[in-house]
ROPA-556914 format. One record per residue (C-alpha): residue number from 1; residue in three letters; y, x, z. Coordinates in nm, 4 decimals, decimal comma, always signed. Example, Ala and Ser with C-alpha at 12.3 -4.5 7.8 and 13.67 -1.06 7.14 Angstrom:
BEGIN
+-------+------+----------+----------+----------+
! bavex ! tipa !       py !       px !       pz !
+-------+------+----------+----------+----------+
!     1 !  ALA !  -0,4500 !  +1,2300 !  +0,7800 !
!     2 !  SER !  -0,1060 !  +1,3670 !  +0,7140 !
+-------+------+----------+----------+----------+
//
This chain:
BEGIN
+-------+------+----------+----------+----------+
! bavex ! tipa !       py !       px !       pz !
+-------+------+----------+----------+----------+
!     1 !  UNK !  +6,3688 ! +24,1629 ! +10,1302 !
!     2 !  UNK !  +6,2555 ! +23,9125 !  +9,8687 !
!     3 !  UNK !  +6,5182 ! +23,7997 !  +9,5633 !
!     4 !  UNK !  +6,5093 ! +23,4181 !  +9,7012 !
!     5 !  UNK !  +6,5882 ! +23,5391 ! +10,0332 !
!     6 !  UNK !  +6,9254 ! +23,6524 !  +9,9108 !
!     7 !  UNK !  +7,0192 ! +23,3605 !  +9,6891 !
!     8 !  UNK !  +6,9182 ! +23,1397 !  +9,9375 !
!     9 !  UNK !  +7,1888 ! +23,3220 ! +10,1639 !
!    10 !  UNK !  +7,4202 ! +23,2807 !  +9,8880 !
!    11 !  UNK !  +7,3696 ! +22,9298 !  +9,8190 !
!    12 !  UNK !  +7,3827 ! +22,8519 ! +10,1702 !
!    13 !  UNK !  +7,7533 ! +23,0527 ! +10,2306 !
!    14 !  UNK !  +7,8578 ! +22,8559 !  +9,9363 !
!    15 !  UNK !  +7,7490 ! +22,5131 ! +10,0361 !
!    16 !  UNK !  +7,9009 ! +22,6058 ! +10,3990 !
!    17 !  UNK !  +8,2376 ! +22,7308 ! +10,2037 !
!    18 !  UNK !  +8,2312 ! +22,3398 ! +10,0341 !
!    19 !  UNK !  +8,1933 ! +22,1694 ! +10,3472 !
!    20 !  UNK !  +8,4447 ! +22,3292 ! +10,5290 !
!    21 !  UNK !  +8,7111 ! +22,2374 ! +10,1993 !
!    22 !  UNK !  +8,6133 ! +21,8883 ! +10,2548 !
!    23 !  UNK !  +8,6626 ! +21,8731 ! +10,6204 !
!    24 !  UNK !  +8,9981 ! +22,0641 ! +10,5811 !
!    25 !  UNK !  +9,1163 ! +21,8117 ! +10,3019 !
!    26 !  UNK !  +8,9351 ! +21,5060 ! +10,4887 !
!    27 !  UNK !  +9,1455 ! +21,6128 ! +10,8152 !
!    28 !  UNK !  +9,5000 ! +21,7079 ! +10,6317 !
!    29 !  UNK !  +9,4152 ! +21,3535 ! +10,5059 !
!    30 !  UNK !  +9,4078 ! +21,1720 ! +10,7967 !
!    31 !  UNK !  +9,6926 ! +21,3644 ! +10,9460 !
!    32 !  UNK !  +9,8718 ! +21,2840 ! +10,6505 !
!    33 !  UNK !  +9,7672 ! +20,8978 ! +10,6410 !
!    34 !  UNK !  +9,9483 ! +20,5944 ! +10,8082 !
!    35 !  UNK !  +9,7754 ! +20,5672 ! +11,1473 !
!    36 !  UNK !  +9,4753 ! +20,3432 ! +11,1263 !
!    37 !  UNK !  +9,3477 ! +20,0419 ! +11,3854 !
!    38 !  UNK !  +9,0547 ! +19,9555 ! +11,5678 !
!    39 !  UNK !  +8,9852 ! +19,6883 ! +11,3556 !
!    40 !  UNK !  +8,9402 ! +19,6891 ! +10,9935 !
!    41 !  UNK !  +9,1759 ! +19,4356 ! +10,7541 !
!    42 !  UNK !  +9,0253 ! +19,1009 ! +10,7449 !
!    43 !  UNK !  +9,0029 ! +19,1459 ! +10,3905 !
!    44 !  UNK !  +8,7615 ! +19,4015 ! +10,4072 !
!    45 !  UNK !  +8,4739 ! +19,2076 ! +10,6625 !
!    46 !  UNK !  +8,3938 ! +18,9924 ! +10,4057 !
!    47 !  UNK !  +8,0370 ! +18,9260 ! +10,3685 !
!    48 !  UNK !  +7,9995 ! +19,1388 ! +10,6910 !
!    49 !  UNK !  +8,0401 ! +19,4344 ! +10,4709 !
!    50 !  UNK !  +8,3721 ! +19,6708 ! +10,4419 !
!    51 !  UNK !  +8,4696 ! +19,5773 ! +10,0985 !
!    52 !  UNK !  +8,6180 ! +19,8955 !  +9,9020 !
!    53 !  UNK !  +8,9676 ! +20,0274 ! +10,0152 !
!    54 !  UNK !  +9,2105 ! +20,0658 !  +9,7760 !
!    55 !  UNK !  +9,4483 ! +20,3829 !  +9,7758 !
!    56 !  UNK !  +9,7305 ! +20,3906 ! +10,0301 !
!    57 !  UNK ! +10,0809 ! +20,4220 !  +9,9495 !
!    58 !  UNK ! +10,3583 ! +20,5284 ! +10,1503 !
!    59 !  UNK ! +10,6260 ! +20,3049 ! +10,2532 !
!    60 !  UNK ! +10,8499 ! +20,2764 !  +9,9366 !
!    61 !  UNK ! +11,2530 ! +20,3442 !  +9,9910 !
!    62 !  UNK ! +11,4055 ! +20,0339 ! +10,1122 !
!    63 !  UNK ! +11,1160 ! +19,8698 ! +10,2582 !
!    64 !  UNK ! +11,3201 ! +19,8471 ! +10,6310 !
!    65 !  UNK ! +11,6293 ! +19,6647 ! +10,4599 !
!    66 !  UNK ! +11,7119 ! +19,3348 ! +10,6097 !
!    67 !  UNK ! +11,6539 ! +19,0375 ! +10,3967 !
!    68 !  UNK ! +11,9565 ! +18,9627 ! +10,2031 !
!    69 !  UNK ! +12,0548 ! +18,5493 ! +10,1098 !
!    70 !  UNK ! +12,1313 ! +18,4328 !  +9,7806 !
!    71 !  UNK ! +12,4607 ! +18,3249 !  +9,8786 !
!    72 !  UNK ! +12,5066 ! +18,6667 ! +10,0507 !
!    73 !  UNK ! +12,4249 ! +18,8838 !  +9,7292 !
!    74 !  UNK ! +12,6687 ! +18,6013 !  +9,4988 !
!    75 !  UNK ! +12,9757 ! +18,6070 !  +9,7306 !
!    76 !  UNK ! +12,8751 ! +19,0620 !  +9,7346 !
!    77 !  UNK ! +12,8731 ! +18,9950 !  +9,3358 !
!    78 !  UNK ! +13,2333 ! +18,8131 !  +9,3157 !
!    79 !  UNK ! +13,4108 ! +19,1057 !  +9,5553 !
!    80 !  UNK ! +13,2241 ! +19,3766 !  +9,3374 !
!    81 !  UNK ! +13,3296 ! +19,2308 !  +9,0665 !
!    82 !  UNK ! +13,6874 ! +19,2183 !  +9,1391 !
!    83 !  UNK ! +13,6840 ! +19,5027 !  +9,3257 !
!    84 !  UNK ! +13,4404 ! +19,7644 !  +9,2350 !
!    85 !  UNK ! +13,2951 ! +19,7232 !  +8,8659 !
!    86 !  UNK ! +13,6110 ! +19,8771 !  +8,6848 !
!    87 !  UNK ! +13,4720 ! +20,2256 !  +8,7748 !
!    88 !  UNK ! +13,0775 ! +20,1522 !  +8,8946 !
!    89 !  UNK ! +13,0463 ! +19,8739 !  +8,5954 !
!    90 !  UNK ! +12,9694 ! +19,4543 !  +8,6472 !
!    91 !  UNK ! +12,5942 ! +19,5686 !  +8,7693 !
!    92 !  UNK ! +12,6598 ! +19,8090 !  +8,9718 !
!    93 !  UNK ! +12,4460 ! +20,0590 !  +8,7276 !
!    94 !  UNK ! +12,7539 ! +20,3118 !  +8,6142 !
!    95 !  UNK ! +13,0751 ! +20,2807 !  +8,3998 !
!    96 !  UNK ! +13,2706 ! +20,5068 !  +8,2493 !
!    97 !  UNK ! +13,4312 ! +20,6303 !  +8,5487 !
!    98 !  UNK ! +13,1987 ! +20,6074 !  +8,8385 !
!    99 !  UNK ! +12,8447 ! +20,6644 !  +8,9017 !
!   100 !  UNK ! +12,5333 ! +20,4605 !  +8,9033 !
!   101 !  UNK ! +12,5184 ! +20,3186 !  +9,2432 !
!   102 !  UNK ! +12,1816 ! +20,2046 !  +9,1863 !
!   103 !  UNK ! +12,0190 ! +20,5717 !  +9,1411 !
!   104 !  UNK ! +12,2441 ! +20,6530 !  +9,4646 !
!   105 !  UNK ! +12,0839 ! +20,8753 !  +9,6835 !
!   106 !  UNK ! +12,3141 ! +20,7503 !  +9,9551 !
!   107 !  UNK ! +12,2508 ! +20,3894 !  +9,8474 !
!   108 !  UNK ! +11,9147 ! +20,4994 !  +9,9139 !
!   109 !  UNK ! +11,9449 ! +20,6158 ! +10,1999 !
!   110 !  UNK ! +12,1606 ! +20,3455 ! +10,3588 !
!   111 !  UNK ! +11,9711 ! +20,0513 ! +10,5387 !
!   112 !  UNK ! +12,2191 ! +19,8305 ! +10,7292 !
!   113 !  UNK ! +12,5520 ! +19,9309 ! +10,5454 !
!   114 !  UNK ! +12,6059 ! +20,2108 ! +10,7773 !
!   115 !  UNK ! +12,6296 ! +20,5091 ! +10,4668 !
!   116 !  UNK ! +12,8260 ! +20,2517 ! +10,2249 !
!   117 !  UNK ! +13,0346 ! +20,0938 ! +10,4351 !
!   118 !  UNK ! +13,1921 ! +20,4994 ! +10,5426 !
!   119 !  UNK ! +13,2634 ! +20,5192 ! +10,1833 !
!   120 !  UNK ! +13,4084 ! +20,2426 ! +10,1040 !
!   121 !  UNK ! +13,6397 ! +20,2076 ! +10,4396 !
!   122 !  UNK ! +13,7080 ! +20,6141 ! +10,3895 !
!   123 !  UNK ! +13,7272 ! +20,6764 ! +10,0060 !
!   124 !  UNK ! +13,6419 ! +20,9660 !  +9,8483 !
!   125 !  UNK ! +13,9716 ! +21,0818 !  +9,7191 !
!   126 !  UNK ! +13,8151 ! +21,4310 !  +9,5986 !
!   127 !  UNK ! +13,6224 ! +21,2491 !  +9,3469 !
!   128 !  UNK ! +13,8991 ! +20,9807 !  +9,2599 !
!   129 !  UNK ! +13,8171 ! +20,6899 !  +9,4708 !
!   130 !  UNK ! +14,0348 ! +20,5231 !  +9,7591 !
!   131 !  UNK ! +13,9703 ! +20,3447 ! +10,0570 !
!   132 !  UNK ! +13,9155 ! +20,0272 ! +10,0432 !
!   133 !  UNK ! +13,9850 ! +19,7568 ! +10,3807 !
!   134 !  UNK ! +13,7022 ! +19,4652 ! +10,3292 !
!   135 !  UNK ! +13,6631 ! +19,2400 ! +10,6493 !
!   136 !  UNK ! +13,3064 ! +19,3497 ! +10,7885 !
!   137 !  UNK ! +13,1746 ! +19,0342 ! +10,6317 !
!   138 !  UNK ! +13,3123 ! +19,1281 ! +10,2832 !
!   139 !  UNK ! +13,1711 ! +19,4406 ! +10,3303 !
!   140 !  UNK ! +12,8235 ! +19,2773 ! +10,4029 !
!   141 !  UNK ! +12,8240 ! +19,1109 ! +10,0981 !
!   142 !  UNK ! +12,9395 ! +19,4248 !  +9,8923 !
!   143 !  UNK ! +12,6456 ! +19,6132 ! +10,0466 !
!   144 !  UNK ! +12,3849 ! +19,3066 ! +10,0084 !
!   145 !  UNK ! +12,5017 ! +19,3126 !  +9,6288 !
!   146 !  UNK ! +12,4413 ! +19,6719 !  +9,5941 !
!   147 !  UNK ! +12,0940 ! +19,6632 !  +9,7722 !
!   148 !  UNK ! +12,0006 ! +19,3959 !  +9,5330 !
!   149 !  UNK ! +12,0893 ! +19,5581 !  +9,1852 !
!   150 !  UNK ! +11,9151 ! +19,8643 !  +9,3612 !
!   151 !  UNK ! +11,6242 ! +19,7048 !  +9,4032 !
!   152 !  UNK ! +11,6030 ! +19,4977 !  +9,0158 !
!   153 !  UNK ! +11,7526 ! +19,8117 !  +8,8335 !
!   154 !  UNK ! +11,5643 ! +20,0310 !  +8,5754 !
!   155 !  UNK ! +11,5948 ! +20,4028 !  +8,6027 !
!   156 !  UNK ! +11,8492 ! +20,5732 !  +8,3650 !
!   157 !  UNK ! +12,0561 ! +20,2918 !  +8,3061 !
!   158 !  UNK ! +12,4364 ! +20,3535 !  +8,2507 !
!   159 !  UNK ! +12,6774 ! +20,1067 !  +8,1393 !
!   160 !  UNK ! +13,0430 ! +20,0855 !  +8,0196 !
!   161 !  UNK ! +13,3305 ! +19,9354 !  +8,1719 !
!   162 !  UNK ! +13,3471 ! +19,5801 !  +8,0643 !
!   163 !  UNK ! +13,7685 ! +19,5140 !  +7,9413 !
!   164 !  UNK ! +13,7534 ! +19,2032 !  +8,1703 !
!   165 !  UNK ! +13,6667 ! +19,4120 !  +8,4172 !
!   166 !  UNK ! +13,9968 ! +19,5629 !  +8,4133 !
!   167 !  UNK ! +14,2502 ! +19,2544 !  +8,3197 !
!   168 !  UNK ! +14,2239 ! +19,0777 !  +8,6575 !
!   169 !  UNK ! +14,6067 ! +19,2037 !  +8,7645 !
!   170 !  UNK ! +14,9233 ! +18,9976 !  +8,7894 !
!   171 !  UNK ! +15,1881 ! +19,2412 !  +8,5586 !
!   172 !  UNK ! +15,5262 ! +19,0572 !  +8,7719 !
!   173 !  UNK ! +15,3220 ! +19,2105 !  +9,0841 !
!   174 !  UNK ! +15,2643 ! +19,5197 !  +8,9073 !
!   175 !  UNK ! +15,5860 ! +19,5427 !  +8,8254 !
!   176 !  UNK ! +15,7641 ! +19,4728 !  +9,1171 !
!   177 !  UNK ! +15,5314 ! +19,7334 !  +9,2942 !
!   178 !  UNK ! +15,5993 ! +19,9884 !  +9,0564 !
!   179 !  UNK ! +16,0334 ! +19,9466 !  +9,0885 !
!   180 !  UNK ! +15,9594 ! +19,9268 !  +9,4730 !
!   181 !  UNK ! +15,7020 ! +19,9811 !  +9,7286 !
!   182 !  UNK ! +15,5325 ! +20,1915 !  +9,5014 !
!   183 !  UNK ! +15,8350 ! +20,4166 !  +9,4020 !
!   184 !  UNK ! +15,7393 ! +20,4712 !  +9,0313 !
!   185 !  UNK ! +16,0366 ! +20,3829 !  +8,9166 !
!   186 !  UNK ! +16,2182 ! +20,7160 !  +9,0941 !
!   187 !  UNK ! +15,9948 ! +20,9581 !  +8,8115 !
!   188 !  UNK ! +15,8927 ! +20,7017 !  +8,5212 !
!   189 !  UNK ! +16,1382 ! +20,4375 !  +8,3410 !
!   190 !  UNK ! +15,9695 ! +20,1361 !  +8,1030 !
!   191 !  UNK ! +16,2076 ! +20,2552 !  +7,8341 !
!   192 !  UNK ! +16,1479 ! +20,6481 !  +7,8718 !
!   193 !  UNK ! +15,8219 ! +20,8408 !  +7,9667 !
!   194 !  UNK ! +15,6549 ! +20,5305 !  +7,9439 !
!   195 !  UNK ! +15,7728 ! +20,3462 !  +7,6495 !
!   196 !  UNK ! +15,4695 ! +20,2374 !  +7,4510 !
!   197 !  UNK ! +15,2492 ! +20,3572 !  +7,6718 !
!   198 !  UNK ! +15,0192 ! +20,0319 !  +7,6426 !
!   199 !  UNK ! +14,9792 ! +20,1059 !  +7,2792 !
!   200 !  UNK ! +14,8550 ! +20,4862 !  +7,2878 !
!   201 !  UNK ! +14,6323 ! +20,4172 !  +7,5808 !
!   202 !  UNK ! +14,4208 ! +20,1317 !  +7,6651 !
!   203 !  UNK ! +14,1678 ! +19,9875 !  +7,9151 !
!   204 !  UNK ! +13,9951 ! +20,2919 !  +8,1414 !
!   205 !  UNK ! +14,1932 ! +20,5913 !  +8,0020 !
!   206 !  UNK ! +14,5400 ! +20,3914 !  +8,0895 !
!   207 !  UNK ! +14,4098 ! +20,3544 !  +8,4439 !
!   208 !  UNK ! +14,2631 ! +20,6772 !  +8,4895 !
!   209 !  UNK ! +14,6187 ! +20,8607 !  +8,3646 !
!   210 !  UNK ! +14,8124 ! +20,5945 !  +8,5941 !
!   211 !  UNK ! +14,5731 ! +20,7061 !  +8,8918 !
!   212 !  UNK ! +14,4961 ! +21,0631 !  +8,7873 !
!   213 !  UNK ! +14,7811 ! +21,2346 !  +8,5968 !
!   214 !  UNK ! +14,6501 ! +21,6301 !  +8,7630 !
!   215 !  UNK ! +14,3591 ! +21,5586 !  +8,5188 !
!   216 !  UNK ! +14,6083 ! +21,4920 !  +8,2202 !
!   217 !  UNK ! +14,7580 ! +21,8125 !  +8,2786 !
!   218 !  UNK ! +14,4870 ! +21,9849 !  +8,3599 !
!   219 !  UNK ! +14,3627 ! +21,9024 !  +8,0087 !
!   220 !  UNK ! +14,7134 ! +21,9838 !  +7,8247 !
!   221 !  UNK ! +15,0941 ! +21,9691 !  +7,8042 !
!   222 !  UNK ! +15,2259 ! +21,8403 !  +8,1647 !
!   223 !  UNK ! +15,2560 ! +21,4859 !  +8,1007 !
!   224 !  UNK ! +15,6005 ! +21,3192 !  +7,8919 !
!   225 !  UNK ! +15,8519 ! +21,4788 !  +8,1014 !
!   226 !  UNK ! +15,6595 ! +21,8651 !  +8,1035 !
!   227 !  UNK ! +15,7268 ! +21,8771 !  +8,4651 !
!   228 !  UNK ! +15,5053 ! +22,0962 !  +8,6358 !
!   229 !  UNK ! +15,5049 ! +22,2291 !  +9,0002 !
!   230 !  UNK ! +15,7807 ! +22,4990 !  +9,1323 !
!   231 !  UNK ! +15,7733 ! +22,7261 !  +9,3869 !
!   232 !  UNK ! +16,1111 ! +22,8716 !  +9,6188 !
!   233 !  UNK ! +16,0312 ! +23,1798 !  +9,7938 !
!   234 !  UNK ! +16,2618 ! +23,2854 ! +10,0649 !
!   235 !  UNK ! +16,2038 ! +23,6517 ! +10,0996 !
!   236 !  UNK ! +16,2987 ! +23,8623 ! +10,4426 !
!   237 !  UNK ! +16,6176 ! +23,9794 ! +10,2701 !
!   238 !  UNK ! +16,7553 ! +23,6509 ! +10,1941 !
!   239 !  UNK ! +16,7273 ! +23,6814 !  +9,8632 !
!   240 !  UNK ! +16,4669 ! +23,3667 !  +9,6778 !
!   241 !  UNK ! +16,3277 ! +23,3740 !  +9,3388 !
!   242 !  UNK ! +16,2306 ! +23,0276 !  +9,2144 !
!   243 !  UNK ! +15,9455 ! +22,9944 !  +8,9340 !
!   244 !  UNK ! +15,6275 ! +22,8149 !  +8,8741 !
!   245 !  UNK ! +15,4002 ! +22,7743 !  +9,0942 !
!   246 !  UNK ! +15,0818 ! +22,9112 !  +9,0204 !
!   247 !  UNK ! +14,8453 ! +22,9370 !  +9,3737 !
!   248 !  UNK ! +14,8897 ! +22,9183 !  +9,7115 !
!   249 !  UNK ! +14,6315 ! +22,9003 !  +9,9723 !
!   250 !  UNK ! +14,6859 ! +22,9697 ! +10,3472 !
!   251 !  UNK ! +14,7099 ! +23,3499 ! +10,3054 !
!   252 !  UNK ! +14,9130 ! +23,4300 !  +9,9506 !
!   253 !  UNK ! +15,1748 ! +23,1930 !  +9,7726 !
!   254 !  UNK ! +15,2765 ! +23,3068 !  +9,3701 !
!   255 !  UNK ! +15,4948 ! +23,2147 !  +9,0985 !
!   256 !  UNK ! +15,5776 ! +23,2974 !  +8,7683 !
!   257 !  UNK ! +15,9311 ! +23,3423 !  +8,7107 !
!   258 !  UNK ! +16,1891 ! +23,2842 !  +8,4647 !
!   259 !  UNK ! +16,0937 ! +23,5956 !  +8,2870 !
!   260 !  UNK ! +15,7720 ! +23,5501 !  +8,2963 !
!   261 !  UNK ! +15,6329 ! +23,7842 !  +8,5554 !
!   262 !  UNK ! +15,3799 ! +23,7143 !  +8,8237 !
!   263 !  UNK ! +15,4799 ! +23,7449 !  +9,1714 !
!   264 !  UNK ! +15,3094 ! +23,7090 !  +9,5249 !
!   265 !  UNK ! +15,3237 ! +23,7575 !  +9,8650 !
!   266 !  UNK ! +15,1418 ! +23,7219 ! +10,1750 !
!   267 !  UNK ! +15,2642 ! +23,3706 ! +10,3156 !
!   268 !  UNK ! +15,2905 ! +23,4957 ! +10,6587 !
!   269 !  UNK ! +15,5926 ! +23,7341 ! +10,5593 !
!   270 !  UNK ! +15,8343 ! +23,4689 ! +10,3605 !
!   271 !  UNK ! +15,9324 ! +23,1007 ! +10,3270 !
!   272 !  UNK ! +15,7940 ! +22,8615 ! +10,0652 !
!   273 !  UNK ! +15,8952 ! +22,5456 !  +9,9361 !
!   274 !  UNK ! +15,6902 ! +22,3319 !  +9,6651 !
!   275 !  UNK ! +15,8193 ! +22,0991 !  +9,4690 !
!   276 !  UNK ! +15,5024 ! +21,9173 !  +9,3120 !
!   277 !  UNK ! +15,6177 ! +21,5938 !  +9,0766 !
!   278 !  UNK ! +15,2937 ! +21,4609 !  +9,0729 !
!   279 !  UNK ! +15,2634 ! +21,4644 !  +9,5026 !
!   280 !  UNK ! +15,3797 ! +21,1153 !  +9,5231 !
!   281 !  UNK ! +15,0225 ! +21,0198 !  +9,3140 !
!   282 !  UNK ! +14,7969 ! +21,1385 !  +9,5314 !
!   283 !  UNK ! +15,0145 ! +21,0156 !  +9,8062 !
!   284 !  UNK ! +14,9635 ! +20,6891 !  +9,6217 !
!   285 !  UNK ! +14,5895 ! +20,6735 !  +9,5888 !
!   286 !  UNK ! +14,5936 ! +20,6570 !  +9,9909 !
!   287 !  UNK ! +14,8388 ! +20,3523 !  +9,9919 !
!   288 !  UNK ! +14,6725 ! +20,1266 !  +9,7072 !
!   289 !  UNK ! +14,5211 ! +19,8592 !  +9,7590 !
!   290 !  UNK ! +14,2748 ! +19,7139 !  +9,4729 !
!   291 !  UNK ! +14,5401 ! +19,4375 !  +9,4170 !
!   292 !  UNK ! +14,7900 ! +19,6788 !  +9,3457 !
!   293 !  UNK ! +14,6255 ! +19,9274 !  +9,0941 !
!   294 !  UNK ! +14,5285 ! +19,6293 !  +8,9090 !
!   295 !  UNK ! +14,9289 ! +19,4503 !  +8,9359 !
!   296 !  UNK ! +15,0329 ! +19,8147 !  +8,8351 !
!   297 !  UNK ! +14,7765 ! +19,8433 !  +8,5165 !
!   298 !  UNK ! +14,8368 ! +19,5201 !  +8,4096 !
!   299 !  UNK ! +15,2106 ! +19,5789 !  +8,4294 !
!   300 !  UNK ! +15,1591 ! +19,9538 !  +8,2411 !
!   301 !  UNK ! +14,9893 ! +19,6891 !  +7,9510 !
!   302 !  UNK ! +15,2715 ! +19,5060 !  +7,8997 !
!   303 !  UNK ! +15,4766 ! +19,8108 !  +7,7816 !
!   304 !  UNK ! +15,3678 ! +19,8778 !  +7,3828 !
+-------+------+----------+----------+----------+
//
């Protein structure tokens, strides 16, 4: 057969190879697309001619929240404010101790208060924050405030914790919290572990050692008075051996002891008893309310 009879053949699988792409991409397209009317936009009959179609965009996040007032998002910005922006900062965009709420994928994800109102009525005490008890129309505010800033923030802003941010506490409260309800005054004394205390710490890191003291020892020496947990075993014999603790889980508890060595044992085959100094924080952190940490902090501030 002739030469042109071939490329012909060629040319003709290739230009049927082309037009199936563009079908295949012109379909995925439409699958993909928002579904389209009957009737074309006003916008485009002009002149009795479809004007040109701009690209379409998909729905951008937050395009189903509820309209929030002005006096909604101010009374959201005074509770944040007093409430919220010692950890999350004044504009919601980070501080020093909590994370930029408006680059939340949770924020993002939240449409009538449903994902930040569960935090913020639960706590996250893994991660250092308590519960909190707004009324549900506090709570609307809060999340109208949050939606906003969302909405006006930049990407990749951070900010610091502003010091006003964290001198809103009464210190007679504070104190009377700390020598009562609170029960500080049963491991900490103004005049011992805590003399001074206001002058080698201030502002965030004072909180977050009054709230967090695990962390402190995590990172060094056991605090002022070196107390650390201990651990009683009660063995089958009778006989205990007392050290400190160092793990337990459901299955194995172990202890160093006074000489040093490392001991453990299946907790299903002894008795245990922990004595953990630093239990009554964390028992703390799911009593406080936001009025007392700040009493308590401002009270810590007086002592230098």
């Amino acid at each position: 057969m002739p030469r042109s009879f071939f490329n012909s053949f060629r040319l003709s699988r290739r230009i049927r190879a082309a037009l199936a792409a563009v079908i295949c991409v012109t379909a995925l397209s439409y699958a993909a697309g928002p579904a389209l009317t009957q009737e074309a936009p006003k916008e485009q009959k002009q002149g009795g001619q479809a004007s040109p179609q701009g690209p379409k965009t998909s729905p951008q996040p937050g395009a189903n929240l509820p309209a929030y007032s002005a006096e909604q998002i101010q009374a959201g910005q005074a509770l944040f404010a007093g409430q919220c922006s010692f950890c999350h900062g004044r504009d919601a965009a980070g501080g020093e101790g909590g994370p930029d709420l408006t680059a939340s994928e949770l924020v993002a994800q939240d449409v009538h208060g449903e994902k930040i109102g569960q935090v913020v009525r639960n706590g996250r005490l893994d991660k250092g924050m308590p519960a909190f008890a707004p009324t549900d129309e506090q709570l609307a505010t809060i999340v109208a405030f949050i939606h906003d800033r969302k909405a006006k923030a930049k990407e990749g802003r951070r900010r610091t914790v502003d010091v006003t941010d964290l001198q809103t506490g009464n210190a007679e409260a504070g104190m009377r919290f700390f020598n009562g309800a609170g029960g500080c005054a049963k491991c900490h004394s103004p005049g011992g572990d805590l003399a001074s205390i206001a002058g080698k710490f201030q502002g965030l890191e004072l909180l977050r050692r009054m709230l967090y003291p695990e962390e402190r020892r995590a990172a060094g020496p056991a605090g002022p008075t070196g107390q650390v947990p201990t651990a009683t075993v009660t063995l089958p014999s009778g006989q205990t051996v007392t050290g400190k603790l160092a793990y337990r889980d459901e299955f194995t508890i172990a202890l160093v002891d006074a000489s040093g060595w490392y001991r453990s044992w299946p907790a299903s085959q002894v008795k245990s008893a922990v004595t953990n100094p630093l239990e009554a924080h964390a028992e703390l952190l799911r009593k406080y309310t936001d009025e007392d940490m700040h009493n308590v902090l401002a009270y810590l501030q007086t002592l230098r």
